[in-house]
N, C-alpha and C positions, 0 to 999 in steps of 0.2 A: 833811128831813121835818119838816113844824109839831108842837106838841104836840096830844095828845089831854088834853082838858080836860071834865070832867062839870060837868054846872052842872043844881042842882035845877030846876023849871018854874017856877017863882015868879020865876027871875029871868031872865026872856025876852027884859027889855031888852039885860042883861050878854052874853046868849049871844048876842044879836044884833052888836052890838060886837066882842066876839071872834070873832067867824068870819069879818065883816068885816075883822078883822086877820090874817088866815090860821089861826087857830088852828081845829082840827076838833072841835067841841063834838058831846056826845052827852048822855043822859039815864043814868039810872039802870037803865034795861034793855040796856044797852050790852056786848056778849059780846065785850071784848075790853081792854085796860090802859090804861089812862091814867096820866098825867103830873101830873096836878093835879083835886082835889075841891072842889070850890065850892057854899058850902054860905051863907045867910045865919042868923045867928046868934042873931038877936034873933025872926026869926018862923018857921025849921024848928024839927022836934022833931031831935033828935039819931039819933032809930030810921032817919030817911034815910041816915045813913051806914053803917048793917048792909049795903046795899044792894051796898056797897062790895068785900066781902068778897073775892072772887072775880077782880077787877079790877086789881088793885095786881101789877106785877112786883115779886119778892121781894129780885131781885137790885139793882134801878135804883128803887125805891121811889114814892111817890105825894107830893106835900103836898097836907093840906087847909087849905082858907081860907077863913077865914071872910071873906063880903065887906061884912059892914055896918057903913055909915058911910065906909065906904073908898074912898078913888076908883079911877076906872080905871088909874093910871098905876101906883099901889101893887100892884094885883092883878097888874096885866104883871108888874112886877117879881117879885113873887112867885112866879110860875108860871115865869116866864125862871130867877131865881136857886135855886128849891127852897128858900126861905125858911120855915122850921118855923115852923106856928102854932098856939098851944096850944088843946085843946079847949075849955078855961074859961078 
């Protein structure tokens, strides 16, 4: 089973690429857990990831990532290895 991955709408390109690579991308209105929070850093506010609350399994956990500046290859790895990435 691919991950589930949220990705804010600002980044339509990224979600687009990922889904193309199997991964099942959803928004912020998404009623159900994901694997990885994909968030850009330099132009969301941080009140997008409140959005998150409810999402996260407590036992298998979530990472967020921030993706700017980052390339694609970085994020896979991120979202593949559960790579912690700090909020600031």
């Amino acid at each position: 089973m691919g991950k589930v991955v949220a990705v804010e709408r600002s980044l339509g390109n990224l979600a687009r690429q990922l889904a193309e690579r199997g991964y099942t991308v959803v928004d912020e209105h998404y009623n159900g857990y994901v694997d990885a929070i994909l968030y850009d850093g330099e132009k969301s506010r941080l009140s997008y990831l409140n959005q998150f609350d409810n999402v996260i399994d407590m036992e298998k956990g979530a990472v967020l990532i921030n993706t700017a500046n980052r390339p694609l290859e970085d994020i896979i790895y991120a979202i593949e290895n559960k790579v912690y990435e700090p909020l600031f």
